[in-house]
DSSP file (Angstrom, degrees, kcal/mol; ACC not computed):
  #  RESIDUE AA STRUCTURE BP1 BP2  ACC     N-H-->O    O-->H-N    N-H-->O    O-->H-N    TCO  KAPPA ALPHA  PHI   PSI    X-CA   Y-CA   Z-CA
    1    1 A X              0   0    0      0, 0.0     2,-0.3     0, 0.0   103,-0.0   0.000 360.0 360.0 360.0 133.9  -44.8  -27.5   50.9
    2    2 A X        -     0   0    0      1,-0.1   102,-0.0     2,-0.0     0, 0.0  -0.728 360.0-140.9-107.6 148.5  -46.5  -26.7   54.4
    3    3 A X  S    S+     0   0    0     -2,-0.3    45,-0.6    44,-0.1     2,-0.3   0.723  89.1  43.5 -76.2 -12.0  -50.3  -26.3   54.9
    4    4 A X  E    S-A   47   0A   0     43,-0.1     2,-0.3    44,-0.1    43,-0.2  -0.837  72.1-160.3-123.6 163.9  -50.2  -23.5   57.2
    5    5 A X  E     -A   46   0A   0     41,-0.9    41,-1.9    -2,-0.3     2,-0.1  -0.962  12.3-136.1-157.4 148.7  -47.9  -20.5   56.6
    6    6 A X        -     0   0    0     -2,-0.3     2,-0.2    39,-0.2    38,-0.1  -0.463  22.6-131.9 -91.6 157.8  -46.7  -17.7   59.6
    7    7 A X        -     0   0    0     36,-0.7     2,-0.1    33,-0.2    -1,-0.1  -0.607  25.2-106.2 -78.3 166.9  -46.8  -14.2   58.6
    8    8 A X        -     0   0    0     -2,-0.2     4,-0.4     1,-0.1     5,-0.2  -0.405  19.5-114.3 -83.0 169.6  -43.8  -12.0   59.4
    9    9 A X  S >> S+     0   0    0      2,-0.2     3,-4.1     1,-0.2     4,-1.7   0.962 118.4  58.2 -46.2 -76.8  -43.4   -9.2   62.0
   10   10 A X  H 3> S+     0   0    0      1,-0.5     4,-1.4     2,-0.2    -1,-0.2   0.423 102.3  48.4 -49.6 -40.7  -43.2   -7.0   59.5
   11   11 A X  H 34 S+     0   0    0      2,-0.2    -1,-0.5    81,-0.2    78,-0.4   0.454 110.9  50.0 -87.4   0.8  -46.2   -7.9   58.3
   12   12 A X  H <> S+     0   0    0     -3,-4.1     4,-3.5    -4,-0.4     5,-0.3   0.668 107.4  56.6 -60.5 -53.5  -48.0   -7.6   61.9
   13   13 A X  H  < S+     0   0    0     -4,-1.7     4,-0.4     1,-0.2    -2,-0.2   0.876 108.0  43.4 -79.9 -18.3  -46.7   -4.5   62.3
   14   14 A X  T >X S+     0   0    0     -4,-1.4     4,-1.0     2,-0.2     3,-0.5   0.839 113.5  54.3 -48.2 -37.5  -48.2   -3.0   58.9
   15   15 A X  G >4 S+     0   0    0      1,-0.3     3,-0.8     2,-0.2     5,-0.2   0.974 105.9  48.9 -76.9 -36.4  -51.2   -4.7   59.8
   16   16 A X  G 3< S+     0   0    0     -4,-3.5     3,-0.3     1,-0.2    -1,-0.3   0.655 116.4  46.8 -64.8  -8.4  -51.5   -2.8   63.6
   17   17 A X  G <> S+     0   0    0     -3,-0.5     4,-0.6    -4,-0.4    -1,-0.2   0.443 105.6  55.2-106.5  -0.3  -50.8    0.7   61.9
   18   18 A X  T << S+     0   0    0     -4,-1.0    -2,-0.2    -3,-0.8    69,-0.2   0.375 111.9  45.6-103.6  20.2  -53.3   -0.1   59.3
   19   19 A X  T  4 S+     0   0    0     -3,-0.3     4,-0.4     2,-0.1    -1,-0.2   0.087 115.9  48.6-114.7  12.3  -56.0   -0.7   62.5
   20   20 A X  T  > S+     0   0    0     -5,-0.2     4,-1.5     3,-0.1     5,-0.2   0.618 110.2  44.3-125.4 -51.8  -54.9    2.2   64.0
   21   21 A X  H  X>S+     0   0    0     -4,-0.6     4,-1.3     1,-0.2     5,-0.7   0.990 109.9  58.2 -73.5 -37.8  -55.1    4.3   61.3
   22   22 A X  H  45S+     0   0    0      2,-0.2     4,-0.2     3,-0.2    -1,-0.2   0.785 113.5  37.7   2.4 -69.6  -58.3    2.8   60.5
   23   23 A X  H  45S+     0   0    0     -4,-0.4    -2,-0.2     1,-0.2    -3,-0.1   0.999 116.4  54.7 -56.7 -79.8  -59.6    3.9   64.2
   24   24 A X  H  <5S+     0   0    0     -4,-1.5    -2,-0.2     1,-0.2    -1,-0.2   0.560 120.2  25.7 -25.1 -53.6  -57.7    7.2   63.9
   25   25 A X  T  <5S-     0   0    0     -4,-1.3    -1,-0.2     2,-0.2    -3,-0.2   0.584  89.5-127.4-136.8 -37.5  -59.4    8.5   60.2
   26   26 A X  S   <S+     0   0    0     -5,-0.7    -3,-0.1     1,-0.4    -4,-0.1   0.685  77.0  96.5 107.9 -12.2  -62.7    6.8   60.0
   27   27 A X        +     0   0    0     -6,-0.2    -1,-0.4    52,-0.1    -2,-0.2  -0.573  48.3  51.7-156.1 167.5  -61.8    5.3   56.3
   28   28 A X  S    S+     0   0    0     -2,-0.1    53,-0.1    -3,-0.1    -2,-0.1   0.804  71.7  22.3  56.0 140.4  -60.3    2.0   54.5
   29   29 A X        -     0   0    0     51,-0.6     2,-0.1     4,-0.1    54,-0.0   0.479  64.4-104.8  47.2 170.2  -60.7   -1.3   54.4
   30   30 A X     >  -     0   0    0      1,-0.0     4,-2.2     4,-0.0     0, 0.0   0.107  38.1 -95.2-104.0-152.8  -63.7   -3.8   55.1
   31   31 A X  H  > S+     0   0    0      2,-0.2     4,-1.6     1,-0.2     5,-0.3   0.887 132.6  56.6 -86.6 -46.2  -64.7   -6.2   57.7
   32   32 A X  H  > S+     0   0    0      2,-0.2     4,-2.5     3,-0.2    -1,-0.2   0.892 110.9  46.0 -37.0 -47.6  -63.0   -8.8   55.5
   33   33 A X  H  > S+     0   0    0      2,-0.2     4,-1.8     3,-0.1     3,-0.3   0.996 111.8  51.9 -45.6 -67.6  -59.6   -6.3   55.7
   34   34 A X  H >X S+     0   0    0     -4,-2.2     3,-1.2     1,-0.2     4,-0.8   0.758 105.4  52.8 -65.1 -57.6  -60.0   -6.0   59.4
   35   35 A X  H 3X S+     0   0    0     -4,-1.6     4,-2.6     2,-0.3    -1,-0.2   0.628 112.8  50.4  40.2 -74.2  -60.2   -9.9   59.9
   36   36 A X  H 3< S+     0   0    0     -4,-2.5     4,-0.4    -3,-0.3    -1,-0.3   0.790 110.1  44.1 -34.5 -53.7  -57.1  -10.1   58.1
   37   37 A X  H XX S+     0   0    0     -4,-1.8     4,-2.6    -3,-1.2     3,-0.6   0.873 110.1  55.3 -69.7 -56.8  -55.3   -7.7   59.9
   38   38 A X  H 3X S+     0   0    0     -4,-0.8     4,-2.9     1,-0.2     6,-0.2   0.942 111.4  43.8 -12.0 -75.4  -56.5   -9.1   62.9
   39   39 A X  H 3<>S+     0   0    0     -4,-2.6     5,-0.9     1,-0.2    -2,-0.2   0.749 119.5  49.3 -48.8 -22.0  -55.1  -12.6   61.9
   40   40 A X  H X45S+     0   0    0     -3,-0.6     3,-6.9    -4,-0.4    -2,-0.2   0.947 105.9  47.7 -80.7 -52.8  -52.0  -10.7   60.7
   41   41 A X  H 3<5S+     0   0    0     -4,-2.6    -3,-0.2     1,-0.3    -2,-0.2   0.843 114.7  50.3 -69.8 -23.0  -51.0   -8.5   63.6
   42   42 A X  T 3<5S-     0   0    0     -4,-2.9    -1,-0.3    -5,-0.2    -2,-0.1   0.466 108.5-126.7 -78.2  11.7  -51.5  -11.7   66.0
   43   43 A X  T < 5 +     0   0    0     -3,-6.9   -36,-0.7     1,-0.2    -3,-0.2   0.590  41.2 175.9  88.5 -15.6  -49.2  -13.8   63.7
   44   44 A X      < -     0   0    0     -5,-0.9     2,-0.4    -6,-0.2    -1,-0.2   0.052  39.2-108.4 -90.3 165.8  -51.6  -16.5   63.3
   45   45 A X        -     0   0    0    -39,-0.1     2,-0.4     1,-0.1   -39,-0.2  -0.559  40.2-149.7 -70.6 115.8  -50.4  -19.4   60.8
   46   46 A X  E     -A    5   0A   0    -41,-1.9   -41,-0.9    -2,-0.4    -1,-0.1  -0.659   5.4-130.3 -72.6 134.4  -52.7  -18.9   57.7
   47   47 A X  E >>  -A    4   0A   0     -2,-0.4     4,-2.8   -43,-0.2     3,-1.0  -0.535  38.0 -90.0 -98.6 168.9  -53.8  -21.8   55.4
   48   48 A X  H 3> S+     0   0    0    -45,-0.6     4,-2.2     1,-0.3    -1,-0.1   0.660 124.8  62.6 -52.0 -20.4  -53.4  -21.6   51.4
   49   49 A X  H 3> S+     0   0    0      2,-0.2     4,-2.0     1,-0.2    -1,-0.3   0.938 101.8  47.9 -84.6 -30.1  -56.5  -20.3   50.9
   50   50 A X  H <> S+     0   0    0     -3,-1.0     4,-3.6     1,-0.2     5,-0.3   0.976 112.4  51.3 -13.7 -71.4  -55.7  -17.1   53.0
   51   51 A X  H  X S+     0   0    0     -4,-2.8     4,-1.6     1,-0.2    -2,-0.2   0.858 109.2  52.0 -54.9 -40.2  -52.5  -16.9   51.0
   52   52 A X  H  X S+     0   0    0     -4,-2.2     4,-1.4     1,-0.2     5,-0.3   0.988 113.1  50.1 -34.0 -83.3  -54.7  -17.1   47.6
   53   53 A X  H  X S+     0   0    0     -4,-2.0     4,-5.6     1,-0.2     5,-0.4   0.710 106.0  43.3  -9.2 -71.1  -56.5  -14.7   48.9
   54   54 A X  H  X S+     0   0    0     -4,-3.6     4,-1.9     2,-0.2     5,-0.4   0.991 112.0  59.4 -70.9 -60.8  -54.3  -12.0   50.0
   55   55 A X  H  X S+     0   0    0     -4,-1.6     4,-2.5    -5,-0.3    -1,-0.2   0.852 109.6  45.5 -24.4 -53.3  -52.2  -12.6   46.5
   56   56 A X  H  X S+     0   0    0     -4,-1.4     4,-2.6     2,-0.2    -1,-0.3   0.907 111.0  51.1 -76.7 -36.3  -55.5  -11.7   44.5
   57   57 A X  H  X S+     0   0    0     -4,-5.6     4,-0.7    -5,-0.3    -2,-0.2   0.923 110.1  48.5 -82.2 -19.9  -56.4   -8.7   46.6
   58   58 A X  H >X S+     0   0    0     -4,-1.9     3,-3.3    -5,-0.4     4,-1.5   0.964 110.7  55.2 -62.6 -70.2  -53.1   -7.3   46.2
   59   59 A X  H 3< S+     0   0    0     -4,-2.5     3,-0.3    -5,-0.4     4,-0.2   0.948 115.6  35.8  -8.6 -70.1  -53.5   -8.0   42.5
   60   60 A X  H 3< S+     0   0    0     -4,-2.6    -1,-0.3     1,-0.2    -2,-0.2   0.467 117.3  48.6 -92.7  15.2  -56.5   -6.2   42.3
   61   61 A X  H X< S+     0   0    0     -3,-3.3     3,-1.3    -4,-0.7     4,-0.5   0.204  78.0 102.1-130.5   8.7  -55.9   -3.3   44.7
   62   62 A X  G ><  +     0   0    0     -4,-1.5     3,-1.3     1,-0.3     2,-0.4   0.890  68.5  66.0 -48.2 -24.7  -52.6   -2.3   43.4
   63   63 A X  G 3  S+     0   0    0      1,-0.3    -1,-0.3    -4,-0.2    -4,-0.0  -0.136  81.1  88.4 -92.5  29.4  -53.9    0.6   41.4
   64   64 A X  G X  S+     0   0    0     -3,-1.3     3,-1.4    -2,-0.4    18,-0.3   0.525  76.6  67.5-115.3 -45.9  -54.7    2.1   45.0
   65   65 A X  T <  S+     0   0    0     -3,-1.3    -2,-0.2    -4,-0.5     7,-0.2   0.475  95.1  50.2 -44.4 -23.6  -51.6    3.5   44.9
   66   66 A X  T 3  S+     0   0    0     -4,-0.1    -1,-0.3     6,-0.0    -2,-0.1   0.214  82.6 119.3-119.0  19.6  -52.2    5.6   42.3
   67   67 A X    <   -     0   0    0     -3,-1.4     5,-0.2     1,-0.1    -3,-0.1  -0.514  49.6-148.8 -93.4 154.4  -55.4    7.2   43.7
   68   68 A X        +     0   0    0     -2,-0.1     2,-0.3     3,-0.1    -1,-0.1   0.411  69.1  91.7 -88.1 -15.8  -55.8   11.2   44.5
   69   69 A X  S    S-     0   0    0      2,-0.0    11,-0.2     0, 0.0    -2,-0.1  -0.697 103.0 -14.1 -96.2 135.7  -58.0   11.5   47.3
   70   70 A X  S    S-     0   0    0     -2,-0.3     2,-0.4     9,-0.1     9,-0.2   0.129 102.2 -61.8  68.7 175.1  -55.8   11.5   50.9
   71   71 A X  B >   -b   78   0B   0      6,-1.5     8,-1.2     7,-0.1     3,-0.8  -0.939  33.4-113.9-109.1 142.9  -52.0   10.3   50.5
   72   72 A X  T 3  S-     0   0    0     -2,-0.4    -7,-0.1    -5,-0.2     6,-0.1  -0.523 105.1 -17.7  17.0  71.3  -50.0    7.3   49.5
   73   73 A X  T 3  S+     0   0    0     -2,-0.4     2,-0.3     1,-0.2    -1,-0.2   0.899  93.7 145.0  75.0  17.0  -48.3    6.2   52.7
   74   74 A X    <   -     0   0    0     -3,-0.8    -1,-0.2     3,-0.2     5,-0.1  -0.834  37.9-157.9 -96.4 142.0  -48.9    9.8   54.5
   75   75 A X  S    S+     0   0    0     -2,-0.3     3,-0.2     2,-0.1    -1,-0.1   0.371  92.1  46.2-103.7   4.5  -49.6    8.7   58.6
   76   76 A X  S    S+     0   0    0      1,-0.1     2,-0.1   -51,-0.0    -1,-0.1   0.714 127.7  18.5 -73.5 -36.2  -51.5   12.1   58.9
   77   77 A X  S    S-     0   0    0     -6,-0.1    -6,-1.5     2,-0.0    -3,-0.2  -0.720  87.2-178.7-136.1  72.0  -53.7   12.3   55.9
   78   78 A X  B     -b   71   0B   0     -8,-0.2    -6,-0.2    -3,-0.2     2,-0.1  -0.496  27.3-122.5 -81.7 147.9  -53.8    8.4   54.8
   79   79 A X     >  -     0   0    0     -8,-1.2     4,-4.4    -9,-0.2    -9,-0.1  -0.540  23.5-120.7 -69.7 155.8  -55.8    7.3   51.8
   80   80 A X  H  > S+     0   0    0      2,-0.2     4,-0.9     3,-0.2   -51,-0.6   0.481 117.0  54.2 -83.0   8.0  -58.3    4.7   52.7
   81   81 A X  H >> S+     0   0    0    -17,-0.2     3,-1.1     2,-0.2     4,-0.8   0.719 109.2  47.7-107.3 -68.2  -56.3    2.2   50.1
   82   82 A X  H 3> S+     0   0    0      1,-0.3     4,-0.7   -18,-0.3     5,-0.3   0.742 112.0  49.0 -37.1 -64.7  -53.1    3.0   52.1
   83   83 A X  H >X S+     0   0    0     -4,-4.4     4,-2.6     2,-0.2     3,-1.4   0.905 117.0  39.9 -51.7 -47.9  -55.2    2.2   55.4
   84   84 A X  H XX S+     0   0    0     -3,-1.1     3,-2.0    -4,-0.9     4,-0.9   0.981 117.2  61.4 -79.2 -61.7  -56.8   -1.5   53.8
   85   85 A X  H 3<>S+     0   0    0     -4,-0.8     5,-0.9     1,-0.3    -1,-0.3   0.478 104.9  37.2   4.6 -57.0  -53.1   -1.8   52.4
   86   86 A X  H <<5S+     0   0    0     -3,-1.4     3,-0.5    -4,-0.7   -68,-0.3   0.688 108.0  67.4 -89.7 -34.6  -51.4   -1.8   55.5
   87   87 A X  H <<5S+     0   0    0     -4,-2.6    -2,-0.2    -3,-2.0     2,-0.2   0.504 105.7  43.7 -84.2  14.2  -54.4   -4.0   57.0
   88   88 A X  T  <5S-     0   0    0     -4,-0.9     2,-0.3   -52,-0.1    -1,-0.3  -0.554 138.2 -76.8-136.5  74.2  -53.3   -7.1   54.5
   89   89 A X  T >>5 -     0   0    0     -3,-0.5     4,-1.4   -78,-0.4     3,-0.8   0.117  57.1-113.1  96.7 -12.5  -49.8   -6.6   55.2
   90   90 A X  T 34<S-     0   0    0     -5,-0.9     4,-0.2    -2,-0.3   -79,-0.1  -0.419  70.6 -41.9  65.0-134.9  -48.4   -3.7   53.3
   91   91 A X  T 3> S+     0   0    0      2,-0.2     4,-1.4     1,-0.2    -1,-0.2   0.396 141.7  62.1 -99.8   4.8  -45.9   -4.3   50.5
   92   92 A X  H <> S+     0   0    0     -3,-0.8     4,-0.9     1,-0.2    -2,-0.2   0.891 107.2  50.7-101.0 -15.3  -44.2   -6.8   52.7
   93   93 A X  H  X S+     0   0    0     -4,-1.4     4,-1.7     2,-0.2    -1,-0.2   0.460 107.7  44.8  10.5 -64.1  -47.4   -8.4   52.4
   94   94 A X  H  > S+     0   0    0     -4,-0.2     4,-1.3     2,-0.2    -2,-0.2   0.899 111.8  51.2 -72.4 -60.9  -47.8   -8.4   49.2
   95   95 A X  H  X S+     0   0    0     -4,-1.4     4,-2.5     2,-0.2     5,-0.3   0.914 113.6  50.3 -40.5 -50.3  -44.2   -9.6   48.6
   96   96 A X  H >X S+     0   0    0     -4,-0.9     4,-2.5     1,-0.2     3,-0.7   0.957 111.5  46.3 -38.3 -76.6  -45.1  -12.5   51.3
   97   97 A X  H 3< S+     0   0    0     -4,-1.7     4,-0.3     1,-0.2    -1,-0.2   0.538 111.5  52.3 -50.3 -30.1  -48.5  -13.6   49.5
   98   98 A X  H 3X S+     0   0    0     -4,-1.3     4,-1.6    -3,-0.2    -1,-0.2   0.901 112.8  42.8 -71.8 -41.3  -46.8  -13.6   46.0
   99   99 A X  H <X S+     0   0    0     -4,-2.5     4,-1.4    -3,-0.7    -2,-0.2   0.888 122.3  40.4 -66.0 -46.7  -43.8  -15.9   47.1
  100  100 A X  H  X S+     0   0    0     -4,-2.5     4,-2.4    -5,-0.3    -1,-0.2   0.668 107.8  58.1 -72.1 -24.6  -45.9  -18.0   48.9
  101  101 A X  H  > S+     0   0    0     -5,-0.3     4,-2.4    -4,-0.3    -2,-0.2   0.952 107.4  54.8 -52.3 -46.1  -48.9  -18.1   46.4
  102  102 A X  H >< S+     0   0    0     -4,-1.6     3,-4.5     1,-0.2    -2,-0.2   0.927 103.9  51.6 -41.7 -81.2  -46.3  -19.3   44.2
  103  103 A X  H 3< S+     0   0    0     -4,-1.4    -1,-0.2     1,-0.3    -2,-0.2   0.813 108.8  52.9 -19.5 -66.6  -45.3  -22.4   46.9
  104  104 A X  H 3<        0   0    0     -4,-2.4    -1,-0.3     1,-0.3    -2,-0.2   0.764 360.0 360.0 -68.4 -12.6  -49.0  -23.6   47.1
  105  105 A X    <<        0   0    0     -3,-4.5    -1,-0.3    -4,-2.4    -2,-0.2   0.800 360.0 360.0 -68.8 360.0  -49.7  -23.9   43.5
């Protein structure tokens, strides 16, 4: 089991369109998000409690997805849970933080 764990590109490059749309719209995510997103879109190696983290806020923001105000994954008219979305990682993100939540237990 490793103490630190990398994010992917994949998950950098969600996390720079969720600062950009961010900028761009005015809306989504907190400072806590942008922090993340920060840490994501440079790559840097995240310890287990990171990975905790992002596992429970996926958990609990899933249902974001199903909101009316703005779109779902629209880059013109984004919802501000699609923008904090993208800024922890997107779904490849999510996917990341679950496999690896798993690992640290």
């Amino acid at each position: 089991m490793s103490d630190t764990f990398k994010p992917t590109a994949r998950m950098a490059s969600n996390a720079k369109k969720g600062l950009k749309l961010r900028e761009e719209f005015g809306r989504g995510g907190t400072d806590v998000g942008v922090r993340r997103a920060e840490q994501l879109a440079a790559q840097k190696e995240l310890t287990a409690d990171d990975v905790t983290s992002m596992h429970s806020y996926f958990a609990r923001h899933k249902v974001d997805k199903d909101g009316k105000a703005h779109a779902w994954g629209s880059d013109t008219d984004p919802s501000a849970g699609y923008i904090a979305w993208l800024l922890w990682g997107g779904d490849d993100g999510k996917e990341w933080a679950d496999r690896n939540a798993k690992e640290s237990d």
